[in-house]
C-alpha positions as CSV (number, residue, x, y, z in Angstrom):
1,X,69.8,27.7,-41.1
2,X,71.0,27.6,-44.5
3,X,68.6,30.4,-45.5
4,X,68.8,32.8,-43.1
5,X,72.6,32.6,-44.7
6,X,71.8,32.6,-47.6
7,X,70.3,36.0,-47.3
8,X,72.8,37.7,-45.2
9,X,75.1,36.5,-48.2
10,X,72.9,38.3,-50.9
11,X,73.1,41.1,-48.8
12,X,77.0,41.2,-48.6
13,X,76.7,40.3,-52.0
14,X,74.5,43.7,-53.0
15,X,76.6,46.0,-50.6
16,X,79.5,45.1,-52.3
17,X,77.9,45.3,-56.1
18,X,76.6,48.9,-55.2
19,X,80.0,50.2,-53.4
20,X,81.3,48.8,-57.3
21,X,79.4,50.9,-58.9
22,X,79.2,53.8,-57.1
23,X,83.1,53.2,-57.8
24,X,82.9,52.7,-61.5
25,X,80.5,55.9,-61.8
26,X,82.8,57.8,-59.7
27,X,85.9,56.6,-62.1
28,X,84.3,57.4,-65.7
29,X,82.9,61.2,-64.0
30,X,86.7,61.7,-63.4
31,X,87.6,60.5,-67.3
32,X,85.0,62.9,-68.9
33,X,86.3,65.7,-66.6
34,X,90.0,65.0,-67.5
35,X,88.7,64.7,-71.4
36,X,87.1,68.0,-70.8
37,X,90.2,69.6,-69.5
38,X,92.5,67.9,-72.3
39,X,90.3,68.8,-74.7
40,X,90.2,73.1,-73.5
41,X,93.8,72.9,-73.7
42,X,94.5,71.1,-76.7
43,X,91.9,73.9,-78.4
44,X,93.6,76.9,-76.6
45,X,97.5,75.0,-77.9
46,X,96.0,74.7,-81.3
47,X,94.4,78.1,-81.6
48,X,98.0,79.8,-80.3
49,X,99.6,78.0,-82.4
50,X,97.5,79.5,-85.3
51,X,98.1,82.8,-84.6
């Protein structure tokens, strides 16, 4: 009895861990893309404000 509870609590347990990081993964994509983006438009300020 205990066992079979144990699993179905590891398996919770792993759900929830991969849902995280599908999260986390998800979170730092979007923080590269905005550095990207900041990054192209700080270039682009800098270069007009050159010329």
């Amino acid at each position: 009895m205990s066992l079979v509870r144990q699993q179905s609590q590891m398996s919770s347990f792993s759900v929830h861990s991969s849902v995280d990081v599908g999260r986390h993964l998800f979170i730092l994509h979007l923080h590269v893309e905005v550095l990207k983006i900041i990054n192209v438009v700080w270039c682009q300020f800098r270069n007009f404000r050159c010329k």
